[in-house]
Biopython code that builds the backbone (N, CA, C, O; Angstrom):
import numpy as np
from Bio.PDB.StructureBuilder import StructureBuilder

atoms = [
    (1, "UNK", "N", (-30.014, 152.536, -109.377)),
    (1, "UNK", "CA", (-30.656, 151.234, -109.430)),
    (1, "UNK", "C", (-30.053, 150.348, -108.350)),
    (1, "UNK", "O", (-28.926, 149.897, -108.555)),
    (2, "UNK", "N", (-30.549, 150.119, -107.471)),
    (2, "UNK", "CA", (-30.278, 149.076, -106.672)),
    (2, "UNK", "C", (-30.871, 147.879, -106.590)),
    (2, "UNK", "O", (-31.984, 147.533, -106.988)),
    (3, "UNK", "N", (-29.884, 147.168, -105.940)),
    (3, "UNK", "CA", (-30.471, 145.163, -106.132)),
    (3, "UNK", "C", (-31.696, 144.771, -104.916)),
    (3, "UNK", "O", (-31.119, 144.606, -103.841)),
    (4, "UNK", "N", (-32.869, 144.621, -104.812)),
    (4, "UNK", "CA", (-33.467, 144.593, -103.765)),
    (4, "UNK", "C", (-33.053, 142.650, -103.306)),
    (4, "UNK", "O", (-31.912, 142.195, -103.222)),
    (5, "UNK", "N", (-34.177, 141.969, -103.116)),
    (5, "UNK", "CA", (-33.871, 140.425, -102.555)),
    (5, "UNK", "C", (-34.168, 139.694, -103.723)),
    (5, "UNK", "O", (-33.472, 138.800, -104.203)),
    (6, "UNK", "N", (-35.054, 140.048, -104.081)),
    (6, "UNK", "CA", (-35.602, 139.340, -105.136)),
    (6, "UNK", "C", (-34.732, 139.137, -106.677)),
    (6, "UNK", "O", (-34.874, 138.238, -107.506)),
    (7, "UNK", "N", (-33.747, 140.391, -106.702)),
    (7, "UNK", "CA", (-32.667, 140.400, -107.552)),
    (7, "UNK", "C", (-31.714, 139.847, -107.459)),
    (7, "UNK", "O", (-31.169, 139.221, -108.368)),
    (8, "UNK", "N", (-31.242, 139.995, -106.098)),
    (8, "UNK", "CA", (-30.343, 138.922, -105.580)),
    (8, "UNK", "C", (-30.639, 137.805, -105.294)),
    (8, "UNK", "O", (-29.629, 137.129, -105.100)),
    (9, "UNK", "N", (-31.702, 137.176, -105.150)),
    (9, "UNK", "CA", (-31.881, 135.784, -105.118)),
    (9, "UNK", "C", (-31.840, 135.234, -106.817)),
    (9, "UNK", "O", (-31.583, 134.058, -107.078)),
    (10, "UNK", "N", (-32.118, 136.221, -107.849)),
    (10, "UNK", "CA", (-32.027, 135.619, -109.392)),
    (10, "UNK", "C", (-30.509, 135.376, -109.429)),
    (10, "UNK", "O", (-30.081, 134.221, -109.448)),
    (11, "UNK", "N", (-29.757, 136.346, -109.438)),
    (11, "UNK", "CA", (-28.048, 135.971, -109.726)),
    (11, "UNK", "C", (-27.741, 134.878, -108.655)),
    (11, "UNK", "O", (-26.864, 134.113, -109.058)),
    (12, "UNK", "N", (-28.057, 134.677, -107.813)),
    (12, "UNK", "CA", (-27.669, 133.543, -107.288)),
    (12, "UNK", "C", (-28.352, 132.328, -107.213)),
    (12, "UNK", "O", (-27.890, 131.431, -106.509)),
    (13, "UNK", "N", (-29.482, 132.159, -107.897)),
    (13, "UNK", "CA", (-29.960, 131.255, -108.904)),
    (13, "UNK", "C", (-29.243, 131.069, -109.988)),
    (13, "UNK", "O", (-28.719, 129.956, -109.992)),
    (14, "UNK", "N", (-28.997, 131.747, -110.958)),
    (14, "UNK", "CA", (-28.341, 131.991, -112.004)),
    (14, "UNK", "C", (-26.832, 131.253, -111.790)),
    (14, "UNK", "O", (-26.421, 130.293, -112.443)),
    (15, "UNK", "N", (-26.162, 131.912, -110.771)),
    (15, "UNK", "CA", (-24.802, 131.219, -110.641)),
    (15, "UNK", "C", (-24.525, 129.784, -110.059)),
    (15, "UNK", "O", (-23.575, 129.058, -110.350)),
    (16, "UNK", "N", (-25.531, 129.526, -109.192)),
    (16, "UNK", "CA", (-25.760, 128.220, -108.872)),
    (16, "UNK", "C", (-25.759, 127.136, -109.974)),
    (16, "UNK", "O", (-24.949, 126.258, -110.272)),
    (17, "UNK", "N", (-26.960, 127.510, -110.475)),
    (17, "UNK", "CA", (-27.282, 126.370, -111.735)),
    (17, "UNK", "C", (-26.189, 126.140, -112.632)),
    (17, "UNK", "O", (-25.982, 124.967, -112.946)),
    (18, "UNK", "N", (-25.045, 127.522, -113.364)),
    (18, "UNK", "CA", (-23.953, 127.621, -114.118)),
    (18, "UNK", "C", (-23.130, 126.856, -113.218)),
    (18, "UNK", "O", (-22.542, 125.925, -113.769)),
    (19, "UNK", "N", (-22.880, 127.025, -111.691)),
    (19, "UNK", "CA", (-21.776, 125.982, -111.103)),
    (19, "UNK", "C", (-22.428, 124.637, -111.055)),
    (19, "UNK", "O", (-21.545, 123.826, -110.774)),
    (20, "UNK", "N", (-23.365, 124.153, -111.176)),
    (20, "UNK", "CA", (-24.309, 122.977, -111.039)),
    (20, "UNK", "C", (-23.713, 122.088, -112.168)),
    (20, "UNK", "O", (-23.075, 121.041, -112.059)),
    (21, "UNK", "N", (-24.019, 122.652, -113.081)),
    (21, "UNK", "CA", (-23.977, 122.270, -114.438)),
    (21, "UNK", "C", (-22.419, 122.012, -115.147)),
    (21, "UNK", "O", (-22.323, 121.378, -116.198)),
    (22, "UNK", "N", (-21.140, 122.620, -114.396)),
    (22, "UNK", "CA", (-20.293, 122.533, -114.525)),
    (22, "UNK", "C", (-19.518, 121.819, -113.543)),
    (22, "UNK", "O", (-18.320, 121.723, -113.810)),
    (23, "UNK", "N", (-19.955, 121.244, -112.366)),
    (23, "UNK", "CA", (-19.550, 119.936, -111.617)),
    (23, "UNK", "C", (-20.235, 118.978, -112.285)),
    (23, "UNK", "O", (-19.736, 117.912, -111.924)),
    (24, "UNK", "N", (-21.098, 118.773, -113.054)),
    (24, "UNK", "CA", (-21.710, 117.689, -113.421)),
    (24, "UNK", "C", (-21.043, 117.187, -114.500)),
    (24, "UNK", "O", (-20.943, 115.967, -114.631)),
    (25, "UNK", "N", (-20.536, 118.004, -115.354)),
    (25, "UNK", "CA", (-20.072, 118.494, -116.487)),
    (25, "UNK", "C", (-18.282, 118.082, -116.494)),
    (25, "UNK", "O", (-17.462, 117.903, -117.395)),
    (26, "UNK", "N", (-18.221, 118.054, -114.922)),
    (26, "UNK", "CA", (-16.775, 117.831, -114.826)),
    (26, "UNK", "C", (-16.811, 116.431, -114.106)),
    (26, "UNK", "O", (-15.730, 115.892, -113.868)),
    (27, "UNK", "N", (-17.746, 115.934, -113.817)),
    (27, "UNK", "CA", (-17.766, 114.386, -112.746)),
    (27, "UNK", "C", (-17.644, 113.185, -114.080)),
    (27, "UNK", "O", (-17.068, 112.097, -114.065)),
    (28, "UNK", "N", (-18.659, 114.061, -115.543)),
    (28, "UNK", "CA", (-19.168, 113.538, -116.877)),
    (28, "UNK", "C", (-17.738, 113.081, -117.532)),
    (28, "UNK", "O", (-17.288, 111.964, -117.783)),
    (29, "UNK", "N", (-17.184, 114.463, -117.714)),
    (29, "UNK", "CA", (-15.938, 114.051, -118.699)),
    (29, "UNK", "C", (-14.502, 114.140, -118.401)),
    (29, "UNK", "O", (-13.672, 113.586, -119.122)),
    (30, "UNK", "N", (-14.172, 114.847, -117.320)),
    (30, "UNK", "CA", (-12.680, 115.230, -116.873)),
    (30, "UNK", "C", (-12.737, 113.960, -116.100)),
    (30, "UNK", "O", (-12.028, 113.063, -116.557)),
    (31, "UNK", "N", (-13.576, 113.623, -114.795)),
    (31, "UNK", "CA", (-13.120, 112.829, -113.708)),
    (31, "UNK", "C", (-13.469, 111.707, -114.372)),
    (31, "UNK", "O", (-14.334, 112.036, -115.184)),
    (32, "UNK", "N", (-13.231, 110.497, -114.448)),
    (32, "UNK", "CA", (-13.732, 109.186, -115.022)),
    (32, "UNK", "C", (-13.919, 107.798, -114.096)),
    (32, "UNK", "O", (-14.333, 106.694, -114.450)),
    (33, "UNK", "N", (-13.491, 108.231, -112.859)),
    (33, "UNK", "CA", (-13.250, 107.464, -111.935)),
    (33, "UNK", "C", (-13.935, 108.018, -110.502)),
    (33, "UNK", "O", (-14.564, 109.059, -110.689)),
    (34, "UNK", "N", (-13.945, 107.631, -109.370)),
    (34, "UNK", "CA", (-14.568, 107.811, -108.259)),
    (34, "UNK", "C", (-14.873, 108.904, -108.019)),
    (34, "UNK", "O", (-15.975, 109.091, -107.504)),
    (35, "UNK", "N", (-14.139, 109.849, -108.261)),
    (35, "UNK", "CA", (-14.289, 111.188, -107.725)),
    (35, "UNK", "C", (-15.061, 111.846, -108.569)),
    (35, "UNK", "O", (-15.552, 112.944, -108.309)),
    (36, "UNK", "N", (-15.197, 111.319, -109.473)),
    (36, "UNK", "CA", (-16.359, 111.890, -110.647)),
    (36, "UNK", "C", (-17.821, 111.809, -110.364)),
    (36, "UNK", "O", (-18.641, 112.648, -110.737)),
    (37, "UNK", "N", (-18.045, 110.884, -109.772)),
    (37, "UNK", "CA", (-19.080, 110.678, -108.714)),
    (37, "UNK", "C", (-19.055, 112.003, -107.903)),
    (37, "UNK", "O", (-19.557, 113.027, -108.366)),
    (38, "UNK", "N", (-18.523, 111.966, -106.810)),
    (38, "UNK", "CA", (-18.339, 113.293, -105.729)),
    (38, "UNK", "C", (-18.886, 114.853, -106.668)),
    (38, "UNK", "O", (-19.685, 115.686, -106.239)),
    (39, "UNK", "N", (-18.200, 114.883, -107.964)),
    (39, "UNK", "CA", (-18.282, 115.478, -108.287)),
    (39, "UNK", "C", (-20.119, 116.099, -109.008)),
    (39, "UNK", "O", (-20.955, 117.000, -108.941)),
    (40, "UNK", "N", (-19.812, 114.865, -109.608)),
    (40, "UNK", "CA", (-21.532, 114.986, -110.184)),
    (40, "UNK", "C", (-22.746, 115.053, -108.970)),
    (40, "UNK", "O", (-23.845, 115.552, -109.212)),
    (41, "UNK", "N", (-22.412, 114.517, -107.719)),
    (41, "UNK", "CA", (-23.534, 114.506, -106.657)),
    (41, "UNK", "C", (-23.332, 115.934, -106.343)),
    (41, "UNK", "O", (-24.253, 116.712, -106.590)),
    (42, "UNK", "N", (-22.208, 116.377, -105.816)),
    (42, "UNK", "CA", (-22.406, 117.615, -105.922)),
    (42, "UNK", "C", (-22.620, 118.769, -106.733)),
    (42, "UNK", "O", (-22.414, 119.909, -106.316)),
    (43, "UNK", "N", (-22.942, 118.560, -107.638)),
    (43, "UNK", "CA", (-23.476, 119.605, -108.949)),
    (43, "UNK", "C", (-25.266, 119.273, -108.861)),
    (43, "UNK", "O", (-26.246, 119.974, -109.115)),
    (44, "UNK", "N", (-25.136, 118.162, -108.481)),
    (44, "UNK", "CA", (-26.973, 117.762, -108.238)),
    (44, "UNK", "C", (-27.348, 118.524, -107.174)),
    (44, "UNK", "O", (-28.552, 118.717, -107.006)),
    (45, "UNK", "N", (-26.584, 118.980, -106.449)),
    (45, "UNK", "CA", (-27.011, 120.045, -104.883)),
    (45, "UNK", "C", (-26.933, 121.257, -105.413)),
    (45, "UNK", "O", (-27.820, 122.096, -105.257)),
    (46, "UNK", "N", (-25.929, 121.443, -106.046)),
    (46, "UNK", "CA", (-26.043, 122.780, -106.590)),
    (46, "UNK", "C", (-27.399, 122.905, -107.249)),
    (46, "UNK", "O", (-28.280, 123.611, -106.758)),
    (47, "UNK", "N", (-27.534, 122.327, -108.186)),
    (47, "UNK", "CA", (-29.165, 122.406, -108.698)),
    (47, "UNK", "C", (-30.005, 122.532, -108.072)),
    (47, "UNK", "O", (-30.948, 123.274, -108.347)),
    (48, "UNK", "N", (-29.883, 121.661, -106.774)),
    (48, "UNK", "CA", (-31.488, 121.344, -105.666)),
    (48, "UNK", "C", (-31.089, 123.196, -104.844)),
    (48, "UNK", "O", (-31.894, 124.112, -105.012)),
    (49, "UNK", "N", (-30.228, 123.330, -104.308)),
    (49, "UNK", "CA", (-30.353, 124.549, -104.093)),
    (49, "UNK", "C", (-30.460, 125.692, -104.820)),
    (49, "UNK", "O", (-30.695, 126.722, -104.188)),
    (50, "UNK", "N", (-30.331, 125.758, -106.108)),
    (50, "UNK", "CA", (-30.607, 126.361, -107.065)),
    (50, "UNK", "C", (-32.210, 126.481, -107.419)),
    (50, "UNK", "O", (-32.730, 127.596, -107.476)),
    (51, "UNK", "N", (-32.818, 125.519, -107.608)),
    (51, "UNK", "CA", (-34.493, 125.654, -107.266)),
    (51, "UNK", "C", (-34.880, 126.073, -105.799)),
    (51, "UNK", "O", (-35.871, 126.743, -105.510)),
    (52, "UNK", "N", (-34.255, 125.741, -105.207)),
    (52, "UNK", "CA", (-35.236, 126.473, -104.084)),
    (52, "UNK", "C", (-35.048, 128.033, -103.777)),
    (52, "UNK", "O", (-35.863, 128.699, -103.137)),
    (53, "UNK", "N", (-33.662, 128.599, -104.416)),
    (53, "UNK", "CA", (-33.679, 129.922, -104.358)),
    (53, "UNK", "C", (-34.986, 130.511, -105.481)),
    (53, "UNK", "O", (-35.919, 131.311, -105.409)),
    (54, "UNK", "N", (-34.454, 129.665, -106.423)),
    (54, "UNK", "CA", (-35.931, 129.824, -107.702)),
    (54, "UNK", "C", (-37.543, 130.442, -106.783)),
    (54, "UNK", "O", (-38.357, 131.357, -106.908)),
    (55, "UNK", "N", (-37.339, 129.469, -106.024)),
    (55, "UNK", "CA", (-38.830, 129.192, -105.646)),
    (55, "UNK", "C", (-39.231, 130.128, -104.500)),
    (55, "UNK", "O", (-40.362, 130.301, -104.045)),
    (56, "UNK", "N", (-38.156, 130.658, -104.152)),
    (56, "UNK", "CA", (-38.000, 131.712, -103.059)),
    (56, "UNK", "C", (-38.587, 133.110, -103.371)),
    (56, "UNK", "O", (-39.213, 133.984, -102.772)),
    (57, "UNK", "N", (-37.967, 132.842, -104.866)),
    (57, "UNK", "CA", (-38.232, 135.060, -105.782)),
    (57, "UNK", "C", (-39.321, 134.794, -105.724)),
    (57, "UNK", "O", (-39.949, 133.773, -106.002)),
    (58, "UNK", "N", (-39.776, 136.426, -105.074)),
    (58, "UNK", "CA", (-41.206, 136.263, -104.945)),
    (58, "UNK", "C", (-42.142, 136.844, -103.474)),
    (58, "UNK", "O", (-43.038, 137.660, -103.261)),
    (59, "UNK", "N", (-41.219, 135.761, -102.582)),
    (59, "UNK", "CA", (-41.833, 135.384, -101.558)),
    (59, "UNK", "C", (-41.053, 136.035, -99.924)),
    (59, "UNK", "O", (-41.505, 136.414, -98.844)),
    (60, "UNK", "N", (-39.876, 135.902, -100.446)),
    (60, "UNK", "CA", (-39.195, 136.802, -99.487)),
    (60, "UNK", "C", (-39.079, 138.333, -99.550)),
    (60, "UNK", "O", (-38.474, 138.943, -98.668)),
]
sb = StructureBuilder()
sb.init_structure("model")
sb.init_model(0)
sb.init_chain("A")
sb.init_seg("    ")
for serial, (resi, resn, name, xyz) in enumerate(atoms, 1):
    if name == "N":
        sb.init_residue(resn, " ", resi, " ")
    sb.init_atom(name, np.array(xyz, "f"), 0.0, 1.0, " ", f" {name:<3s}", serial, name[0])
structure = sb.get_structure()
């Protein structure tokens, strides 16, 4: 069984969104101050690049 593109673009959808969700997750409740910010904007990229790999399976 091998991974063609389309497989590999799911796990790295998949891991994106799990790191997405866990900078956001960490900007939310660990950081409470400025950098919590930094943190949460970047978990929002993780997401936005996380859909567009989404939107990719398929097509590449």
């Amino acid at each position: 069984m091998g991974m063609n593109k389309n497989t590999i673009l799911g796990w790295a959808t998949f891991i994106m969104f799990i790191m997405g969700f866990l900078l956001i997750g960490l900007g939310i409740f660990r950081y409470r101050d400025v950098s919590g910010w930094g943190f949460a904007a970047t978990g929002v990229g993780f997401l936005a690049n996380a859909w567009v790999f989404n939107a990719l399976k398929g097509r590449v």
